[in-house]
C-alpha positions as CSV (number, residue, x, y, z in Angstrom):
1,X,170.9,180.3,-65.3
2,X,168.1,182.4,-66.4
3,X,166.3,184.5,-63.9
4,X,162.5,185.6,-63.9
5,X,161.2,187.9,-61.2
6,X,157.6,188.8,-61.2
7,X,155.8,191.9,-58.6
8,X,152.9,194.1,-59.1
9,X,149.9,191.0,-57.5
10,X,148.1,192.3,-54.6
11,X,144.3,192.0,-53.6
12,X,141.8,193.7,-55.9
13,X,137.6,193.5,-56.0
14,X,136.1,192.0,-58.8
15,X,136.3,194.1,-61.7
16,X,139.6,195.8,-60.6
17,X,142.9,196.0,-62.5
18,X,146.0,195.1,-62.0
19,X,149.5,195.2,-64.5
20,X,151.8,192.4,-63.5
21,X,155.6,192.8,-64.3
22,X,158.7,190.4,-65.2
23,X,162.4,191.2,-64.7
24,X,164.3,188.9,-66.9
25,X,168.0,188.4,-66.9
26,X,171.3,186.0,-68.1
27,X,168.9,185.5,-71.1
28,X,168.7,186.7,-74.7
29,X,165.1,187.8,-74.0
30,X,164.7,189.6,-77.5
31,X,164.7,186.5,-79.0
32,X,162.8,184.2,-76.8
33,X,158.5,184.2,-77.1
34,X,157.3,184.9,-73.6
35,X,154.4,184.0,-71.6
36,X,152.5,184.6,-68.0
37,X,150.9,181.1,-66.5
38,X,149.6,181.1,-63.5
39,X,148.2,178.3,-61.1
40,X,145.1,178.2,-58.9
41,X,145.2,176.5,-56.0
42,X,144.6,172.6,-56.4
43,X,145.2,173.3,-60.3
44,X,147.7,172.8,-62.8
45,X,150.1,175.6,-64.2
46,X,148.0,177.5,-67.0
47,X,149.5,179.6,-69.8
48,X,147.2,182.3,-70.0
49,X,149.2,185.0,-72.4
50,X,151.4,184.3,-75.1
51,X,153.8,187.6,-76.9
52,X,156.6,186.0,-79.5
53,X,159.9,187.6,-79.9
54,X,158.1,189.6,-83.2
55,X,156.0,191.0,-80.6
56,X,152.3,189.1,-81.8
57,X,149.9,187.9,-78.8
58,X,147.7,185.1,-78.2
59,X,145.9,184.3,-74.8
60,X,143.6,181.6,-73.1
61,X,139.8,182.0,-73.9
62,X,139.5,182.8,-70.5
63,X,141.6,185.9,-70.4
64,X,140.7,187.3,-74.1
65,X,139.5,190.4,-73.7
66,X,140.8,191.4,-70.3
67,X,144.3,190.8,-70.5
68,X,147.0,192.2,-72.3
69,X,150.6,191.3,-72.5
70,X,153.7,193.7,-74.0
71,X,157.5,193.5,-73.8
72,X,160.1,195.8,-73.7
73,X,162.9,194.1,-75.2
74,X,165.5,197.3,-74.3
75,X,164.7,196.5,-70.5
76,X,164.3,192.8,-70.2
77,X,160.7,193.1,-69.3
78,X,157.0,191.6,-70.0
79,X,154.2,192.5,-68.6
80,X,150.6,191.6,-67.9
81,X,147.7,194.3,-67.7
82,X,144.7,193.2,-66.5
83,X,141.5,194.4,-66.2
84,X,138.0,193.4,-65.3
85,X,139.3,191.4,-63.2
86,X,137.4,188.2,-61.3
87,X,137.2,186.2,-58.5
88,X,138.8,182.9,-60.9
89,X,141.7,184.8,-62.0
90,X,143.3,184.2,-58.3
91,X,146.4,182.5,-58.7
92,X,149.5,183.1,-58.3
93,X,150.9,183.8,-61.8
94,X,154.7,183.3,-63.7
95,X,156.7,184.7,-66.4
96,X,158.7,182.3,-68.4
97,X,159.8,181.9,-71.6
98,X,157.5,179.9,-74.2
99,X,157.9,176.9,-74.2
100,X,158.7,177.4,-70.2
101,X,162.5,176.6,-69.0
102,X,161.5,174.2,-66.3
103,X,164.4,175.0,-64.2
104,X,163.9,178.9,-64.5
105,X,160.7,179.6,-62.6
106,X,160.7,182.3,-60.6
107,X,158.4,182.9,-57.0
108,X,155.5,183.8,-58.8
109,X,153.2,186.9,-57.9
110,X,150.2,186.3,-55.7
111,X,146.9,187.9,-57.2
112,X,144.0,187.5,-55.4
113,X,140.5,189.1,-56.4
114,X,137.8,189.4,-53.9
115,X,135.4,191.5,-52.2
């Protein structure tokens, strides 16, 4: 079964960075499109960033600008830099693949910005 392992949330003011990262494994992740989602509390699971396996991006109007995702294909990673941050980006947020395996989430990664 795949595995996804997010780290790098934490608690960060308003206009803060962060760069979230994904450990993937028992996966051909070269070939998969990834994506981070993340979920508010009392919300639905949001994509937010979109990278296909030919490396092009797409993200969520809300993020545009302020996030960028990458992929390292030789290390079974993707990652999530975010900057200028705000107080609606706190969720907790997910790697999966794109369309999402539903059986494959990981814990997620708590990111909570606030003064």
């Amino acid at each position: 079964q795949v595995q996804l392992v997010e780290s790098g949330g934490g608690l960060v003011q308003p206009g803060g960075s962060l760069r979230l990262s994904c450990a993937a494994s028992r996966i051909s992740f070269s070939t998969y499109n990834m994506g981070w989602y993340r979920q508010a509390p009392g919300n639905q699971r949001e994509l937010v960033a979109t990278i296909t396996s030919t490396g092009r991006t797409d993200y969520a109007d809300a993020v545009k600008g302020r996030f960028t995702i990458s992929r390292d294909n030789a290390k079974n990673m993707v990652y999530l830099q975010m900057n200028s941050l705000k107080p609606d980006d706190t969720a907790v947020y997910y790697c999966n693949t794109v369309p999402a395996l539903r059986r494959s989430w990981g814990q997620g990664t708590q990111v909570t910005v606030s003064s």
